[in-house]
N, C-alpha and C positions, 0 to 999 in steps of 0.2 A: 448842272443837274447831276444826281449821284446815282448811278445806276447799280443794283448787284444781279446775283447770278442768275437770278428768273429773269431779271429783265434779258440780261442778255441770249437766256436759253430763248426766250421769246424772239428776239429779233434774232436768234437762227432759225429757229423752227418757220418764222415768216418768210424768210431772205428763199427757203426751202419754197415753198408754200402758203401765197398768202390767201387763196382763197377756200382754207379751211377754216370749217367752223367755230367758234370764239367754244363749243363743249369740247370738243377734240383738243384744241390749241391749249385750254386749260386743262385738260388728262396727261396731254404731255410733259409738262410741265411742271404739272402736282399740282396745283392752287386750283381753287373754287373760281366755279366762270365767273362770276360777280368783281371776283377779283384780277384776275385778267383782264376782264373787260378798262377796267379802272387800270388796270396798268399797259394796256395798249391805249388807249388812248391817250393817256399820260407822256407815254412815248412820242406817239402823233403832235400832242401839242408841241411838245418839244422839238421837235421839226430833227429825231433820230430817222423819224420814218416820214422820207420826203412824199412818196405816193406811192402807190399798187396798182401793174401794170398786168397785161398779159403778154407773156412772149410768147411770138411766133417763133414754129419749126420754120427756117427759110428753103428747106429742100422740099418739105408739103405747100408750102405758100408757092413755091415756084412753079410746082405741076399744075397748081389750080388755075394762076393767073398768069402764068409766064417767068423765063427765066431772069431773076437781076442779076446787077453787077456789084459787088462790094469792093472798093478799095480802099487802101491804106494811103495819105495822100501827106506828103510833105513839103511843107511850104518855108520858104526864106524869104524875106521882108529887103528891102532897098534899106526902108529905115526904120531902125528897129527901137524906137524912143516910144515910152510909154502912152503918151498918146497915139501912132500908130497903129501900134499892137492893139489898144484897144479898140481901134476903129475896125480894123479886118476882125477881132473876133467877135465885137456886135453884128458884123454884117455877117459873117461868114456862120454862123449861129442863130441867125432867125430865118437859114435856109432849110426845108424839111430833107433833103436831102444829106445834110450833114447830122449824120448819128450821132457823133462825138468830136469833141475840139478840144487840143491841151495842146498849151506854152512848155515847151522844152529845151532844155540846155544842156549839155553843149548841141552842136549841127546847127539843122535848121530850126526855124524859130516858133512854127507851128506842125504839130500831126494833125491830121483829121482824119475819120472813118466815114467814106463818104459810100450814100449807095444810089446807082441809078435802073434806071429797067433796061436798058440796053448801051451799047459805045456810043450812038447815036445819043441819048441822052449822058451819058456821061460828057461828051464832048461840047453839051450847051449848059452842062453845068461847070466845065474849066471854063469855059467863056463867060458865063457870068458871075462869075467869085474870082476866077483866077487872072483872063486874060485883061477882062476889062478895068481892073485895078491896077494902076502906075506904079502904086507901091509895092509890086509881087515879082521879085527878082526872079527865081527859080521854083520849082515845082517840076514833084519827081514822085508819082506813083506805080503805088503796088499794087496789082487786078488778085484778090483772092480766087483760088483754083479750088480749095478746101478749106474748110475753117473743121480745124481738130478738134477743138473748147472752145465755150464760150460759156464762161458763169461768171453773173455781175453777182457779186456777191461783196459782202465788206466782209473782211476777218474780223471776228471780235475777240479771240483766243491766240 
């Protein structure tokens, strides 16, 4: 797919903000809504733009409902053969608890961004991803105290 520079000013302006208006989106832009329209969806089909989410502030979510726990969680395999690997990251990946999962090299052989609502539940979620899996040599997390940034964003420039 061949994109130029409105599309990509579009998928900042979105990455920003996606739920502004498709008039606004297109004033920013310059192009006629009609045309945006047509070219954000364009996009969409294209699967540039996987979905549109809301993020939560996690220091207002925590007042409301209670405090979580977010950790940075690294994991090393026994065996680390491509079947393996892929068996812990289906499993380890259709847990709601895990934010985020990526294959790394060199160290260990998975990061995760795991979050739970207290140690108490962090400690039944090592147990059922970590402990209870034969293939999980080691495992060595990090308890977030602050999170400085945090923008999911993709560079396009």
């Amino acid at each position: 797919m061949d994109i130029d520079g409105i599309d990509i000013h579009i998928l900042e302006m979105l990455q920003e903000d996606s739920s502004v208006s498709n008039q606004e989106l297109a004033s920013r832009v310059h192009v006629s809504p009609p045309t945006c329209l047509r070219r954000v969806k364009r996009l969409r089909d294209a699967g540039l733009i996987a979905r549109e989410i809301a993020i939560l502030d996690p220091e207002r979510v925590a007042a409301a409902v209670g405090h979580g726990l977010e950790a940075i969680v690294e994991i090393t395999l026994d065996r680390q053969g491509a079947e393996a690997q892929e068996e812990f990251e289906s499993r380890v990946s259709a847990d709601n608890a895990v934010q985020q999962c990526y294959r790394v090299s060199p160290g260990p052989d998975f990061v995760l961004v795991v979050h739970a609502r207290d140690m108490p539940g962090y400690l039944a979620l090592a147990q059922r991803l970590f402990t209870s899996d034969a293939n999980v040599r080691n495992v060595k997390a990090f308890f977030s105290v602050k999170r400085a940034k945090f923008a999911p964003r993709v560079a396009l420039r």
